[in-house]
C-alpha positions as CSV (number, residue, x, y, z in Angstrom):
1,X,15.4,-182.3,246.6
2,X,15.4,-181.9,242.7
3,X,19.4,-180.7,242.1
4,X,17.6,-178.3,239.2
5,X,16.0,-176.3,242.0
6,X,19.7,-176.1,244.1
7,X,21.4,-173.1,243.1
8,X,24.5,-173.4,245.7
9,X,25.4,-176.0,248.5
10,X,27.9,-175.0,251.2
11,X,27.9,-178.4,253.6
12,X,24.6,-179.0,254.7
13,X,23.5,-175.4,253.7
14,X,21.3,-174.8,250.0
15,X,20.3,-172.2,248.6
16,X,17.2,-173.4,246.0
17,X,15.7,-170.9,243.5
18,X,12.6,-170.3,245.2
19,X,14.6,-169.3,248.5
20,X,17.0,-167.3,246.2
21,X,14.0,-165.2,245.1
22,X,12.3,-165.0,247.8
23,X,15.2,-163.7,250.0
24,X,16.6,-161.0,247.1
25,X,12.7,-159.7,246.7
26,X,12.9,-159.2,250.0
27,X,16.6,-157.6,250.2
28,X,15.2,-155.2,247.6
29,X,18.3,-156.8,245.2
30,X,17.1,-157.0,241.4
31,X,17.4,-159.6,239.0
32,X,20.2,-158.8,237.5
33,X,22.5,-159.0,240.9
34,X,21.5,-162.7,241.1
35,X,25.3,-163.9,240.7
36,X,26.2,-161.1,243.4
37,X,23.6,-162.4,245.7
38,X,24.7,-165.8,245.3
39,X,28.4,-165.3,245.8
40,X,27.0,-163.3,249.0
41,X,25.3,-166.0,250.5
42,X,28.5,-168.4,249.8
43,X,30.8,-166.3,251.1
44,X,28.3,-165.7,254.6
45,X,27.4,-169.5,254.5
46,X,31.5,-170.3,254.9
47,X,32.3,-168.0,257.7
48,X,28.7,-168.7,259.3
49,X,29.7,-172.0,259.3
50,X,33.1,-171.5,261.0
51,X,31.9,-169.6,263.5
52,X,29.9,-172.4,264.9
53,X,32.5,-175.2,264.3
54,X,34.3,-172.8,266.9
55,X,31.6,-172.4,269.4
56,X,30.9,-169.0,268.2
57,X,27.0,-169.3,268.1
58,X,27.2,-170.5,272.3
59,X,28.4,-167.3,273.1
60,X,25.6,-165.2,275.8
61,X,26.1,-162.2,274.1
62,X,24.8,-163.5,271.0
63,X,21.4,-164.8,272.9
64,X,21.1,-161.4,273.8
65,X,21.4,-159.7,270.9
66,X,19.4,-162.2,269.0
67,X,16.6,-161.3,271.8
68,X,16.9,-157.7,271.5
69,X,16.7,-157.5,267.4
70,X,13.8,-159.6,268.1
71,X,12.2,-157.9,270.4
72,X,12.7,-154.5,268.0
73,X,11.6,-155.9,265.0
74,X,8.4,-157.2,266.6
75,X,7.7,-153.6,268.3
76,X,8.5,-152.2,265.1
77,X,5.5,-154.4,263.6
78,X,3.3,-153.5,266.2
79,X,4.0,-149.7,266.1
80,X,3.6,-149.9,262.1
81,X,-0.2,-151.7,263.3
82,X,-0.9,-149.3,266.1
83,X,-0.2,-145.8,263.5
84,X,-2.3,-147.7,260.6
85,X,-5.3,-148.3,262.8
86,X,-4.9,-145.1,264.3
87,X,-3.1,-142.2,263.0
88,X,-5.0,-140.4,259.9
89,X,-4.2,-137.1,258.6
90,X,-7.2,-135.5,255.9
91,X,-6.7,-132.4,253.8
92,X,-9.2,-130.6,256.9
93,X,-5.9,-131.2,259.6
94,X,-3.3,-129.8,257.1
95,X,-5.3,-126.5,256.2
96,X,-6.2,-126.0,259.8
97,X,-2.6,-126.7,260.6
98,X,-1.2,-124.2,257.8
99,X,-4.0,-121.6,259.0
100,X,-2.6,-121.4,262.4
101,X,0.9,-121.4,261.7
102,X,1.0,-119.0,258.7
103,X,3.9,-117.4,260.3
104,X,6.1,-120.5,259.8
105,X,5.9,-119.5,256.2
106,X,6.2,-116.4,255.6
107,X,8.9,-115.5,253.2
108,X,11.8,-113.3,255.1
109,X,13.5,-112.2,251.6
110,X,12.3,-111.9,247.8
111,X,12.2,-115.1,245.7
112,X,11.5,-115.9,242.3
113,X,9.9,-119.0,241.0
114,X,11.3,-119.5,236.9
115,X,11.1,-122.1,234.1
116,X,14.9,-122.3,232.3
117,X,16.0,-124.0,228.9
118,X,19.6,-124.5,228.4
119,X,21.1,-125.4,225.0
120,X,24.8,-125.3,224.2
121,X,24.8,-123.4,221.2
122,X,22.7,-119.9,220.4
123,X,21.5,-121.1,217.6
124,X,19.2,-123.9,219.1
125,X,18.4,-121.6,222.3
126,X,17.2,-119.3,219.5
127,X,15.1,-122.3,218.3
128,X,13.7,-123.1,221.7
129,X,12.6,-119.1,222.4
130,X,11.0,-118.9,218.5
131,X,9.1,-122.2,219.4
132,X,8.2,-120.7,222.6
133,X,6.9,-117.5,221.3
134,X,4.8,-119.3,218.4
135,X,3.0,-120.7,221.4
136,X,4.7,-123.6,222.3
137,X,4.7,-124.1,226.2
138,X,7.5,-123.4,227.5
139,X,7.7,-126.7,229.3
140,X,7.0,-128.7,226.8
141,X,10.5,-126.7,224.7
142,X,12.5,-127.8,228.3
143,X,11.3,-131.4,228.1
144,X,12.0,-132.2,224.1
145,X,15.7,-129.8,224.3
146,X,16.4,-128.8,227.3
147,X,20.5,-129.5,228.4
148,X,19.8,-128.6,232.2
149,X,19.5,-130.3,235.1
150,X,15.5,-129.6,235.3
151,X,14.4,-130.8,231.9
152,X,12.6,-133.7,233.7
153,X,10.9,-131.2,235.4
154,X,9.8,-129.2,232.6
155,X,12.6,-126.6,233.2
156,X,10.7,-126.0,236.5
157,X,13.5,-124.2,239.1
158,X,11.1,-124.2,242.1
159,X,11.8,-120.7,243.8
160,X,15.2,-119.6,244.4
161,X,16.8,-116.2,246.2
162,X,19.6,-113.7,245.0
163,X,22.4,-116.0,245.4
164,X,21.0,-119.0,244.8
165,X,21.8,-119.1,241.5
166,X,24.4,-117.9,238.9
167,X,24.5,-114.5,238.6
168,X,23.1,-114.1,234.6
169,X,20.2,-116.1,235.2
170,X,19.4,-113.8,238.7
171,X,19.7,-110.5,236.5
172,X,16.7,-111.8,234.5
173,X,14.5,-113.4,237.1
174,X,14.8,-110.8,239.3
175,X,14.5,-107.6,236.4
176,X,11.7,-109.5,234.4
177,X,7.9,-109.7,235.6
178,X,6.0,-113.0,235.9
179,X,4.8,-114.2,232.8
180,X,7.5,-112.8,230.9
181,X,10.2,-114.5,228.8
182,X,13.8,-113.6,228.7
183,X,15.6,-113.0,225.6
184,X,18.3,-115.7,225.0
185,X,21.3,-114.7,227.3
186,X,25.0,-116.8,227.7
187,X,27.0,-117.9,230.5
188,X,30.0,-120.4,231.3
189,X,27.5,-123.1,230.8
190,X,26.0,-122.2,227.4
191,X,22.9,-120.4,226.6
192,X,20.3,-119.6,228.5
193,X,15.9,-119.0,228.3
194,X,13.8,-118.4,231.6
195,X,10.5,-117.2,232.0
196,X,9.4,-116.1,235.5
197,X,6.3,-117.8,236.8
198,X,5.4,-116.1,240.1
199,X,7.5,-113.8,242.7
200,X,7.2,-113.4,246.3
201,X,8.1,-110.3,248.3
202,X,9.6,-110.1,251.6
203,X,6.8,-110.9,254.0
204,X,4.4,-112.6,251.6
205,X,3.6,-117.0,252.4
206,X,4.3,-119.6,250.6
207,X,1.4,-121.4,249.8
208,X,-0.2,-124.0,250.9
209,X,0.9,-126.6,248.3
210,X,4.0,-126.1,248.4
211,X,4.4,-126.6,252.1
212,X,1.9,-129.7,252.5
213,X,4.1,-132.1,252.6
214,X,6.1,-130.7,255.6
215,X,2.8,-130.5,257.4
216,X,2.0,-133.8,256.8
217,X,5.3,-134.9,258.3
218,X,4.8,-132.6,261.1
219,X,1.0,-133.9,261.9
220,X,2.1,-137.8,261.3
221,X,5.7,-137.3,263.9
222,X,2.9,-136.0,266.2
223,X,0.4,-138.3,265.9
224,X,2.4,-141.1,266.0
225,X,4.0,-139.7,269.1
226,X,0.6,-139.3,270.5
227,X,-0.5,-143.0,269.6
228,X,3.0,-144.0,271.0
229,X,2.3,-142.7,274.4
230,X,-1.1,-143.4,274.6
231,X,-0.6,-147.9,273.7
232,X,2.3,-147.2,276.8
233,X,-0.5,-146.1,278.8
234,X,-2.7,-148.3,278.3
235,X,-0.2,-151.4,278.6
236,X,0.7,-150.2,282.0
237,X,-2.9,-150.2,283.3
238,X,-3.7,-153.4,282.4
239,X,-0.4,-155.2,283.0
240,X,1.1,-155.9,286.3
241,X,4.9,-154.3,286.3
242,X,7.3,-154.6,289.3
243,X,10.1,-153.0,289.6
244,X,13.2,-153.5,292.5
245,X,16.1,-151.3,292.2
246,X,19.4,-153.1,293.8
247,X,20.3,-152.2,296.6
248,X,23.7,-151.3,295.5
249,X,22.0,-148.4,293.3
250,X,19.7,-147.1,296.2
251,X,23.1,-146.8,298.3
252,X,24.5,-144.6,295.2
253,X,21.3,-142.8,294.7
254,X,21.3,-141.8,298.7
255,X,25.1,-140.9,298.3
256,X,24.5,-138.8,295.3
257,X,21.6,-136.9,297.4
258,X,23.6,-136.6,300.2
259,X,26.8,-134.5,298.1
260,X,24.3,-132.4,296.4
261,X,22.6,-131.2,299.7
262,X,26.3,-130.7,301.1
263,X,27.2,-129.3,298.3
264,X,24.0,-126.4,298.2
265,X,25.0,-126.1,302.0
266,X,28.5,-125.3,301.4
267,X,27.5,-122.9,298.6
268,X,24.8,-121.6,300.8
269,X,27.7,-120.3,303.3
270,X,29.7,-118.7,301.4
């Protein structure tokens, strides 16, 4: 083996570059942790190594666990087949699923969806609301200025309740109607622009894009369920199974039995 492809030795153990990439690729470890990984697999390498100068690797708990990791991680591969082949979820499933359990989402208290620009002086929140009124989305404003926490999201807040949020910006979401923009307001964390984009009363539903993806997680857990069930099935139809139960656990079974029925006699009596 060329030594330029070796990246470490430990005894008869190497590590070459194309193992080294391979193995981080699939470890999910970037390219910049390569000295990390490799100081990893040294270290492992020397106690590996120990462990079976001392027998370690003989031991019959270690068959078995070897046996049952690999019996998972080939059920695991065959599950991840069985739900690709057969477990499909279309846009028809989800409606039809949101339809007939509308009540799931119906909104039990008033909520208030709102964009929000934060700046720390009022000078440049006075900016933002001028560029704003001009016609400038208000989105766009959050994205180029914004100092909050949802200027990657276009200042978007999702929906929130009374409580949910610091009091000054509730007095305006809750006070203004949608499609309004407040006036620049201050708080502890500097200074403050939201306009309201939609509210929902007590009793009203969240739509249907909002709660899609919980469907879809809800149709998949029981599809998958269903496919699970159904390859079990199957398997036991066409494959011979046996099963003995020691005798040791039939005599515990009968004694177990026999308490309970004593046990509803004596109650029985009294």
């Amino acid at each position: 083996m060329d030594d330029d492809e070796v990246v470490a030795r430990v005894g008869n153990a190497v590590l070459t570059k194309e193992d080294m990439k391979q193995r981080m690729n699939w470890e999910g470890v970037g390219p910049d942790q390569e000295s990390d990984f490799v100081d990893r697999w040294v270290d492992r390498e020397l106690l590996y190594q120990e462990a079976k100068r001392l027998g370690l690797d003989k031991a019959v708990e270690l068959q078995w666990e070897i046996e049952l990791v690999e019996k998972e991680y080939v059920i695991q591969k065959l599950l991840e087949r069985t739900f690709i082949q057969e477990v499909e979820i279309t846009e028809e499933e989800i409606a039809d699923y949101y339809e007939r359990h509308k009540d799931e989402f119906q909104v039990d208290e008033e909520e208030v969806r709102a964009l929000h620009i934060l700046k720390d002086t009022k000078a440049e929140a006075d900016i933002a609301r001028q560029e704003i009124i001009a016609g400038k989305p208000f989105e766009t404003v959050a994205r180029e200025s914004s100092e909050g926490i949802f200027r990657e999201r276009g200042g978007d807040m999702g929906f929130f309740r009374r409580g949910d949020v610091i009091p000054e910006i509730e007095r305006y979401a809750f006070r203004l109607s949608e499609g309004r923009v407040s006036r620049v307001f201050q708080s502890n964390y500097g200074f403050h622009i939201i306009k309201v984009i939609k509210k929902r009363a007590r009793g009203d539903y969240r739509d249907l894009s909002e709660v899609r993806d919980d469907i879809f997680h809800q149709l998949r857990v029981n599809k998958e369920r269903s496919a699970y069930y159904d390859l079990l099935f199957q398997l036991q139809n066409r494959t011979k199974v046996s099963v003995t139960i020691p005798r040791s656990l039939e005599e515990t079974q009968d004694t177990l039995t026999v308490q309970t029925e004593e046990n509803d006699l004596e109650e029985s009596e009294k």
